[in-house]
LOVEX-111770 format. One record per atom (N, C-alpha, C): residue in one letter; x, y, z. Coordinates in steps of 0.05 Angstrom, whole numbers, plus 32768, in hexadecimal, padded with zeros to 4 digits. Example, Ala and Ser with C-alpha at 12.3 -4.5 7.8 and 13.67 -1.06 7.14 Angstrom:
A81087F8E809C/A80F67FA6809C/A81087FBE809C/S81017FD3808E/S81117FEB808F/S81028001809D/
END
This chain:
X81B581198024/X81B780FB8025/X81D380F3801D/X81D880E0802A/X81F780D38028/X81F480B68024/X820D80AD8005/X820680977FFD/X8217808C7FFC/X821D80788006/X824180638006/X8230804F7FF1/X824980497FE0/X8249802B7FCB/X826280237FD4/X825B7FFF7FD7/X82777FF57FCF/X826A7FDA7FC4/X82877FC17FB8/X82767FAD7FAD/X828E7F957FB0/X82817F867FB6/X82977F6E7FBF/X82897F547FAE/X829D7F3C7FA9/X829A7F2A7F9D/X82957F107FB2/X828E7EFF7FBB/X827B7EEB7FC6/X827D7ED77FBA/X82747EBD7FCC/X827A7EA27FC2/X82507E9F7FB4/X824E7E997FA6/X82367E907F9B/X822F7E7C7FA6/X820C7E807FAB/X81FF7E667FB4/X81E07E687FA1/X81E47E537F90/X81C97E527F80/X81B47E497F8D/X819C7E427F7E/X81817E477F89/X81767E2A7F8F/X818B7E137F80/X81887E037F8A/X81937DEC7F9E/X81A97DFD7F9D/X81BC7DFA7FBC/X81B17E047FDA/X81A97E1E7FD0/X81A17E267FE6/X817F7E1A7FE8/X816E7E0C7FDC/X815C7E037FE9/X815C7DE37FEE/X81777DD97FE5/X81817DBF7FF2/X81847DC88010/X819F7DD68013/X81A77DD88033/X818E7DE2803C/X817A7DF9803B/X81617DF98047/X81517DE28053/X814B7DD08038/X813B7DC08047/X814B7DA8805C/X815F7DAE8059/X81727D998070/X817C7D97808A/X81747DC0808A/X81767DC6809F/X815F7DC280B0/X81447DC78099/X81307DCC80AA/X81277DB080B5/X81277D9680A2/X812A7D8580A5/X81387D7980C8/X814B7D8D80C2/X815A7D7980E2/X81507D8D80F2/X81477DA380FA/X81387DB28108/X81207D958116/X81117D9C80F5/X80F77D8780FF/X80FB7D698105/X81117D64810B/X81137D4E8115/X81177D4A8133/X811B7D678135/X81217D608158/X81047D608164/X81007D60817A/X80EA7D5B8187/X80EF7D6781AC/X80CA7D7281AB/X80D17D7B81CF/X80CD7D6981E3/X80DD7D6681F9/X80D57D54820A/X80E67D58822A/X80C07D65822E/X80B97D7A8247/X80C47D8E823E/X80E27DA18250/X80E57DB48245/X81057DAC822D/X810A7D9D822D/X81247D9C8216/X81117D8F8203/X81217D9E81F2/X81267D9181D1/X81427D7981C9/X813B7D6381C7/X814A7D4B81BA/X81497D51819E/X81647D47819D/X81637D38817F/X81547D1A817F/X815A7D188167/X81507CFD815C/X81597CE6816D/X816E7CEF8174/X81847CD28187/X817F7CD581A2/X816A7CEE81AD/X816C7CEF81CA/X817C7D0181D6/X818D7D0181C6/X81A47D2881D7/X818F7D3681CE/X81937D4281EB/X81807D6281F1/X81927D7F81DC/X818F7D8481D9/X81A27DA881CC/X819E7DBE81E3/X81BC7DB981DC/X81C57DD081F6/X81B57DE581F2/X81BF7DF48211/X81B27E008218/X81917E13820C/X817B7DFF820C/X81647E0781F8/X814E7DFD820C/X81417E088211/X81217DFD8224/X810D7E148217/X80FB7DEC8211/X80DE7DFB820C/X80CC7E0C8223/X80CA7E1B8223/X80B67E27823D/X80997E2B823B/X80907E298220/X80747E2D821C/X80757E1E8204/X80557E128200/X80497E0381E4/X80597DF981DC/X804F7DE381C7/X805A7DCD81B6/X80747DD981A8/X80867DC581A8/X809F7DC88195/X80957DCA8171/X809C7DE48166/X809F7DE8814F/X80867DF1814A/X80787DFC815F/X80587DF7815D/X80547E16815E/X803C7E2E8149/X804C7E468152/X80357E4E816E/X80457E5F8176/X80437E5F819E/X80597E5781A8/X80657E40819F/X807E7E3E81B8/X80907E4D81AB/X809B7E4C81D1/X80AB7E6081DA/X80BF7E5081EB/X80E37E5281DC/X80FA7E4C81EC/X81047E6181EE/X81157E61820C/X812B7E6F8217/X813F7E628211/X81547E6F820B/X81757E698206/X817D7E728215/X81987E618221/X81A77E6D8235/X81C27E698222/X81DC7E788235/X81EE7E718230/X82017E6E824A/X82137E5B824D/X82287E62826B/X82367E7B8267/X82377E88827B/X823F7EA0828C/X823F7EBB827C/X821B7EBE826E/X82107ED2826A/X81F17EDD8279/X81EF7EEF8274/X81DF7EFC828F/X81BF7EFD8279/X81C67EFF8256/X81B37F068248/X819C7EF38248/X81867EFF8246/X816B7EE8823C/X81627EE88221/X81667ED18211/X81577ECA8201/X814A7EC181FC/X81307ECB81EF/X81187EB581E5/X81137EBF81CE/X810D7E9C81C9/X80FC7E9981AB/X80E27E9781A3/X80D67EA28195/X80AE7E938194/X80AE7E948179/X80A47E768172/X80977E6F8157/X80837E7B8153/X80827E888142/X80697E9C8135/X80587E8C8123/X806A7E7F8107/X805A7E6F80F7/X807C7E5880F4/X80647E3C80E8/X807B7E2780E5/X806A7E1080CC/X80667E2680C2/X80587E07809E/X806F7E0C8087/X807D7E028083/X80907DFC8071/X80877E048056/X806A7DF3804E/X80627DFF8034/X805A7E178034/X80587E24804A/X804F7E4A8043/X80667E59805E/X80687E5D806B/X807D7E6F8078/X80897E668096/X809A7E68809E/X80A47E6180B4/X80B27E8D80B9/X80A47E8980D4/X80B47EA480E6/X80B77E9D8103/X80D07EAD810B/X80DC7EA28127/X80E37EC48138/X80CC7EBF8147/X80E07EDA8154/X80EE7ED58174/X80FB7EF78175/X81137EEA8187/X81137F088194/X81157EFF81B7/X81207F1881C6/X81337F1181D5/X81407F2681D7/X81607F1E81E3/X81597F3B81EF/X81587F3D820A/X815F7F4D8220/X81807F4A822D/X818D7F638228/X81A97F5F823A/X81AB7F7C8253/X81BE7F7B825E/X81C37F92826C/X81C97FAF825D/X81CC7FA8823D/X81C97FC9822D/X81B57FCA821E/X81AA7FB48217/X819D7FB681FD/X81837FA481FF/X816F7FAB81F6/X81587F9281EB/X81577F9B81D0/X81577F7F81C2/X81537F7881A4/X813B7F6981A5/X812A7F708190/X81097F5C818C/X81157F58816B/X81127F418162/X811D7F3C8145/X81047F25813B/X80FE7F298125/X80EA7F128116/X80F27F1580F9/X80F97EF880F3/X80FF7EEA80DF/X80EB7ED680D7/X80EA7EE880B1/X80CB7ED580AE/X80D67EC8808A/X80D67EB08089/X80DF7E9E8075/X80CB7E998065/X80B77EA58047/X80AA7E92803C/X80B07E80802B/X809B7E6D8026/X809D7E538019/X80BD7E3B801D/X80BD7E3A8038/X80DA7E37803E/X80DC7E1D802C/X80DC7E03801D/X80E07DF28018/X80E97DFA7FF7/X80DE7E187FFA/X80E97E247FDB/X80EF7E3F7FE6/X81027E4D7FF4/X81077E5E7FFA/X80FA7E7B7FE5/X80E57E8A7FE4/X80E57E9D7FD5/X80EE7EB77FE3/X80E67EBF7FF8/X80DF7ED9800B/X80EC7EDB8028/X81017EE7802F/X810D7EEB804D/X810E7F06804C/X80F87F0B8069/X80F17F2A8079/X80FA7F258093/X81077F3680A0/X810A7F3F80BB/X81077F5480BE/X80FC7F5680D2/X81007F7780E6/X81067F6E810B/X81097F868110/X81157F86812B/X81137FA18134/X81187FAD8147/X81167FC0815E/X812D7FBA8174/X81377FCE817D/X814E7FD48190/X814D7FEC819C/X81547FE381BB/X81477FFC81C8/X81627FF381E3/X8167801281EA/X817A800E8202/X8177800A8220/X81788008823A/X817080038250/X81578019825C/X814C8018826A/X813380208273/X813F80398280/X813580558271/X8138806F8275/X815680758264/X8158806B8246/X81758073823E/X816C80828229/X814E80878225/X814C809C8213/X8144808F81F0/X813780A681E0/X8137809E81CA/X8148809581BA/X816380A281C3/X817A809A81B3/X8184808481B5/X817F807581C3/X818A805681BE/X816C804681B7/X815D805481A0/X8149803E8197/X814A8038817A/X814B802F8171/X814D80298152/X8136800C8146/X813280148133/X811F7FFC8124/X81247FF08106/X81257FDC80FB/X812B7FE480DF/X811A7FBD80D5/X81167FC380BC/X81137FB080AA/X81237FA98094/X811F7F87808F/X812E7F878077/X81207F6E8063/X81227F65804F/X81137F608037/X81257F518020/X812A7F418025/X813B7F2C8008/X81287F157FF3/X81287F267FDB/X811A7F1F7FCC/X81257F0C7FBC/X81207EE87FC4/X81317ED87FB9/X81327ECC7F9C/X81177ED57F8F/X81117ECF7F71/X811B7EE77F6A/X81177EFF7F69/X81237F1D7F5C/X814D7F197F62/X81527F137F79/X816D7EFF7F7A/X81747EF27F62/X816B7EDF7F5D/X81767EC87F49/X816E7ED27F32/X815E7EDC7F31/X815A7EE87F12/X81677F027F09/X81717F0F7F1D/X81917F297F1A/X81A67F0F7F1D/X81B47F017F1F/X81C97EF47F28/X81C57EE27F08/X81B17EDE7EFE/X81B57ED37EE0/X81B97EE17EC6/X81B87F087ED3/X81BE7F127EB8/X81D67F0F7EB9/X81DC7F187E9A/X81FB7F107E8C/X820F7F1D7E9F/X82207F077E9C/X823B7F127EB5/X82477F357EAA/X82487F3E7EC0/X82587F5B7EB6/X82417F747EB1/X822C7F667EAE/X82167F797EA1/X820C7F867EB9/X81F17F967EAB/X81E97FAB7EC9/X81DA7F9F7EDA/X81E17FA77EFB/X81D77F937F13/X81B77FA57F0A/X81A87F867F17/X818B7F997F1A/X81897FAC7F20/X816D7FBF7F14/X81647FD47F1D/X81577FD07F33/X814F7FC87F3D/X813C7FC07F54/X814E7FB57F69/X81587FBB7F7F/X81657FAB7F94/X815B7F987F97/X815F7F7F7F99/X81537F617FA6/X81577F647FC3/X81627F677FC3/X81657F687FEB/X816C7F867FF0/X815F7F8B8004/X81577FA78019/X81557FA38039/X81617FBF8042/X81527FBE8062/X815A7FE9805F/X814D7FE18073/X814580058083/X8150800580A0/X8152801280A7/X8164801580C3/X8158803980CB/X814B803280E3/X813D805380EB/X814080518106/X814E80738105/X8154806F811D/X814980968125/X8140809F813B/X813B80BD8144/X814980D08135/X816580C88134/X817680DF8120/X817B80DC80FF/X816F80C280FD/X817D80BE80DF/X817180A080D1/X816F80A280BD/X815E808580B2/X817E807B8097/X817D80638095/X818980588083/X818280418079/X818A8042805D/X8177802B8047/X819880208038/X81918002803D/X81A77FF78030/X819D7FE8801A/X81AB7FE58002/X81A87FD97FE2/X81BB7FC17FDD/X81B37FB27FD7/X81C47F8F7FD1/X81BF7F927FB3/X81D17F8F7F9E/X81C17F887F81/X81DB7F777F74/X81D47F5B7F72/X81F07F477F6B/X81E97F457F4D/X81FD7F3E7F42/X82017F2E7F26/X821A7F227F25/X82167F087F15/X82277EEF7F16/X82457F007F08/X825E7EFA7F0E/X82757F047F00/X827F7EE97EF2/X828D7EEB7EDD/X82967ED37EC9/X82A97EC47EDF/X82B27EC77EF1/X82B97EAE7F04/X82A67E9E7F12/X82887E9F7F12/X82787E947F1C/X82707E997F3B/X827C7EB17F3D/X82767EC27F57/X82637ED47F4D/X82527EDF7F6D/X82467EF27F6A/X82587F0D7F72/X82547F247F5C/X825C7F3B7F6B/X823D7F487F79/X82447F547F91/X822D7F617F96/X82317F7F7F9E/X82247F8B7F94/X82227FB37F93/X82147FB97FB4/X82247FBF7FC3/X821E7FCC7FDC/X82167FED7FDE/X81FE7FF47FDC/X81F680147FE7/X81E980168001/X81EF80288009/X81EA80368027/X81DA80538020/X81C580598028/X81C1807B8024/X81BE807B8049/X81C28095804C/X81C0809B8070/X81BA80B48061/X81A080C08074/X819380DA807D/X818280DB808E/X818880F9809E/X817F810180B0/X8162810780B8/X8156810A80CD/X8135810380CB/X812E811A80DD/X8126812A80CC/X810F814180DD/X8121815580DB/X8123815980F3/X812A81768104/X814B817780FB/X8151814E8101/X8178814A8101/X8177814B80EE/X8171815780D4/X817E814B80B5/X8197815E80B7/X8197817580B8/X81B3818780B8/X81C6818680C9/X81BE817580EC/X81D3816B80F3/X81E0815180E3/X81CF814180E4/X81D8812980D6/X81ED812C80C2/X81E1813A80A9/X81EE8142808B/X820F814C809B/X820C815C80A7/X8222816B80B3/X8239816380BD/X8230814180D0/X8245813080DF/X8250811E80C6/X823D811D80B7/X8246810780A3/X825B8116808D/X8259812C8085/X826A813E8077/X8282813E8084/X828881418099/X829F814780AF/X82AB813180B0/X829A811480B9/X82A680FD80BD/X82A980E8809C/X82A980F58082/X82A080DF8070/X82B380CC806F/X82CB80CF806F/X82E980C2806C/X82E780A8807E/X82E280AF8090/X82E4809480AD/X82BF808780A5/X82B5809580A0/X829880878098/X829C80768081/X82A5807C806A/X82A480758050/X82BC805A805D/X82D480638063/X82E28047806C/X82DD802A807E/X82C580358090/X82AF802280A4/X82A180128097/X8299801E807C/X828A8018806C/X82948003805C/X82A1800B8050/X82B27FF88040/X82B87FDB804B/X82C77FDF8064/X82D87FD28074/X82B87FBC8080/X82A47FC78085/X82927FB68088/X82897FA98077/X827F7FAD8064/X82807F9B804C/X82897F858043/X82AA7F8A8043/X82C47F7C803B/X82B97F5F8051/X82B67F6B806C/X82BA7F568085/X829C7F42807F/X82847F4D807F/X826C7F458079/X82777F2D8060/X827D7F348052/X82857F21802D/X82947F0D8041/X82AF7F168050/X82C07F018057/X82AB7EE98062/X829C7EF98075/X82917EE48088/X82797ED08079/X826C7ED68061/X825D7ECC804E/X82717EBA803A/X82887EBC8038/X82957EAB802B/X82A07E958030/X82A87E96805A/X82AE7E838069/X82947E79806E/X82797E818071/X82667E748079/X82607E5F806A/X825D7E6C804C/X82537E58803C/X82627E4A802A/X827F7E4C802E/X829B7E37801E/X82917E218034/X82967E2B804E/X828F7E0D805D/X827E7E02805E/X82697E0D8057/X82487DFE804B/X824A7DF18033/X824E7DFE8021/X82587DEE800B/X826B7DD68006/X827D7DD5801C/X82877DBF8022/X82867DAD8031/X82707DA78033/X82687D8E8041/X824A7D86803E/X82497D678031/X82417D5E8031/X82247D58803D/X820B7D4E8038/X81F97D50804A/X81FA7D428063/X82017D288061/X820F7D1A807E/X82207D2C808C/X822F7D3B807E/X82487D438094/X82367D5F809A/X821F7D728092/X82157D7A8092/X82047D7780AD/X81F07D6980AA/X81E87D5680BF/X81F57D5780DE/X82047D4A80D6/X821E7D4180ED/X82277D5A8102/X822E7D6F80E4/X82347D9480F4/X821C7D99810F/X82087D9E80FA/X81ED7DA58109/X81EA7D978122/X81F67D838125/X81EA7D738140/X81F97D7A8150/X82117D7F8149/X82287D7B815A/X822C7D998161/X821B7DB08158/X821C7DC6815D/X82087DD0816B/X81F07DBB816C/X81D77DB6817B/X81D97DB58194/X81F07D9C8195/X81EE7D9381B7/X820A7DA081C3/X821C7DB081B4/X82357DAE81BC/X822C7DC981D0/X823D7DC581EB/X823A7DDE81F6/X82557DEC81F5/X825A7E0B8200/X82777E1B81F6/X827C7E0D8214/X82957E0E8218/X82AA7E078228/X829D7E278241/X82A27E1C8257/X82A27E32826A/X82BA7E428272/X82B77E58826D/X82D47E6A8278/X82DE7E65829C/X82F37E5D8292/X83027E5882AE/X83007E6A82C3/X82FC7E5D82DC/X82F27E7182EF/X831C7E7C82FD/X830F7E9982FD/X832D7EA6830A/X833B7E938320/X83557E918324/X835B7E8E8337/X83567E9E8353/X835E7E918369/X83547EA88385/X83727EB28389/X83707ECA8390/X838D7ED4839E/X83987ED183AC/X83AF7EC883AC/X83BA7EB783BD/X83C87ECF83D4/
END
């Protein structure tokens, strides 16, 4: 078994921040409404590219397709469950020309965030073999969270990971470990572990590539991490900075806005 640690520092978001912006989001979710196959907002703009295709909006059964301009992939969504006071889950398949992804995301007690599970499955084009199939789960435990993030700054991160996932794949399974505690700047540091090992028959190839390759592995590693923190720090500095109106305002305007279309080539002259 092979185990990478690393640990990066993060912008903090408490428990009652984060179940403000929750319910604000969910809030402007449930404000939109279906009508026929688009979804409006409140004001009557439809949101780009989104059609209901089956059952009531927000209702679980329905089912939207997403499009995007000048992609070939299909997406759909189906509400599984949608009661606020006990769980909301949304799953999602995205078929492309390499890949199908099936993903379900399941939220309990969303108006008090306690519990976020996903799993998913990935599998490669039709006849590419076992080896492009992989499955994994993951598990963020948001009360065992806040209650590691309140022991004393500097002291030992939980024993218990609060957040988990597994990643299994034909040649090899891997289990990742989240365990934060608050640092006296009012940031979270959080302790990143990875174990990777081999399954069955591959454990001694596995062990073997990983021995050979650890240098460029251990630096992937790292280097992902670092990028993951960056992108959690720009996500939620700009969340944190703004306002619920201007909040509001984002969401809509990111609702109905469509991306610009890539310019078609010139002809050869």
């Amino acid at each position: 078994m092979t185990v990478l640690r690393h640990s990066v520092t993060v912008l903090a978001l408490g428990p009652d921040r984060l179940q403000e912006l929750t319910k604000l989001i969910l809030d402007f979710t449930e404000s939109t409404q279906g009508r026929g196959q688009e979804v409006v907002l409140d004001n009557g703009q439809p949101v780009a590219d989104v059609r209901l295709v089956k059952g009531r909006h927000l209702r679980p059964g329905a089912r939207y397709e997403l499009s995007e301009a000048d992609s070939t992939d299909q997406v759909t969504v189906r509400i599984r469950e949608w009661r606020r006071s006990n769980a909301i889950a949304v799953e999602q398949l995205l078929v492309s020309d390499d890949l199908t992804v099936w993903t379900v995301l399941r939220l309990s007690a969303p108006d008090r965030p306690r519990l976020l599970e996903a799993e998913g499955r990935v599998r490669g084009p039709e006849g590419s073999g076992a080896l492009r199939r992989g499955s994994g789960k993951a598990r963020l435990d948001l009360t065992a969270w806040w209650a590691a993030v309140d022991l004393a700054p500097r002291g030992r991160s939980a024993v218990r990971a609060p957040a988990t996932a597994r990643l299994r794949h034909r040649l090899f399974e891997a289990r990742l470990y989240l365990r934060p505690r608050m640092t006296d700047g009012g940031r979270w540091q959080v302790d990143v572990a990875v174990t990777v090992r081999g399954r069955s028959l591959f454990r001694p190839v596995a062990a073997f590539a990983l021995m050979v390759a650890w240098r460029p592995v251990r630096r992937g590693f790292h280097s992902a991490v670092e990028k993951a923190a960056d992108g959690w720090n720009r996500a939620i500095g700009d969340l944190l900075a703004l306002g619920p109106d201007d909040l509001r305002a984002e969401l809509a305007r990111q609702a109905t806005e469509r991306p610009p279309e890539e310019p078609m080539d010139a002809p050869a002259s």
